[in-house]
C-alpha positions in Angstrom: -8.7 -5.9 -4.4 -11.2 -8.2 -2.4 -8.5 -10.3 -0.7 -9.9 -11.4 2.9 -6.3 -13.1 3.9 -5.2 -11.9 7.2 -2.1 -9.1 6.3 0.6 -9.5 8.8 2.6 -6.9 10.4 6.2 -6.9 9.2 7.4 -6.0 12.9 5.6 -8.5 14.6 3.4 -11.3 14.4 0.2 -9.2 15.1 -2.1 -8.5 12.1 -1.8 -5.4 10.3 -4.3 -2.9 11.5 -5.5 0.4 12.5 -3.4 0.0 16.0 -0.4 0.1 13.9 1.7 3.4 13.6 2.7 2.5 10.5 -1.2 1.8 8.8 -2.4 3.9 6.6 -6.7 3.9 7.2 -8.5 4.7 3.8 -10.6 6.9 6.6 -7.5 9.3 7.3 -7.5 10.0 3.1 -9.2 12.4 1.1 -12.1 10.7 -0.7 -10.3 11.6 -3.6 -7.2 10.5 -3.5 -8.2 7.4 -1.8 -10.6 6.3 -4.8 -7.8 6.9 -7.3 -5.2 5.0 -5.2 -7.7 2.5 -5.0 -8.6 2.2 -8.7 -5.4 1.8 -9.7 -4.8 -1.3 -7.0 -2.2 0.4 -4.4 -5.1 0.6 -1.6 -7.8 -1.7 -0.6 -11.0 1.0 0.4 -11.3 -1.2 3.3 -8.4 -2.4 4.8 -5.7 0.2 3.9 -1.8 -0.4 3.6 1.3 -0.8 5.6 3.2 2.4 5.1 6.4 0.5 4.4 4.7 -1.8 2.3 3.5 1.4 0.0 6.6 2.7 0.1 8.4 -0.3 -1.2 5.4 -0.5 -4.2 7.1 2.9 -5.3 10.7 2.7 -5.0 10.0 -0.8 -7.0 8.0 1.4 -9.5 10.6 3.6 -9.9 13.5 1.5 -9.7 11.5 -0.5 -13.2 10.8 2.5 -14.6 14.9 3.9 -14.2 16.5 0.3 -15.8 13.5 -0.2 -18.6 14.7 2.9 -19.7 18.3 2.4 -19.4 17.7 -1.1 -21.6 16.4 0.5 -23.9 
């Protein structure tokens, strides 16, 4: 998840960084938990996440996982 593009702020034209309320910092996570998250692709180890963008990951996630079942 080496993507050096600037990530913009959904709120403003500013880029999304550690200023930001809504950041999550891989520094405020448990070494742990920020290793698996980051295996698995939701974080970046470096530059973190917009909190709404996470969010968003999950309810999508869940929202496939709800209607692939109900296809089936």
């Amino acid at each position: 998840m080496k993507n050096k593009a600037v990530k913009c702020c959904p709120f403003s034209p500013k880029e999304c960084s550690k200023e930001c309320a809504l950041h999550i910092d891989p520094d405020d996570l448990n070494e742990v938990v920020r290793n698996k998250l980051a295996s698995i692709g939701v974080i970046d180890r470096e530059n973190g996440i917009c909190a709404l963008k996470n969010l968003s990951l999950c309810m999508d996630r869940i929202l496939y996982e709800e209607l692939s079942g109900f296809l089936k």
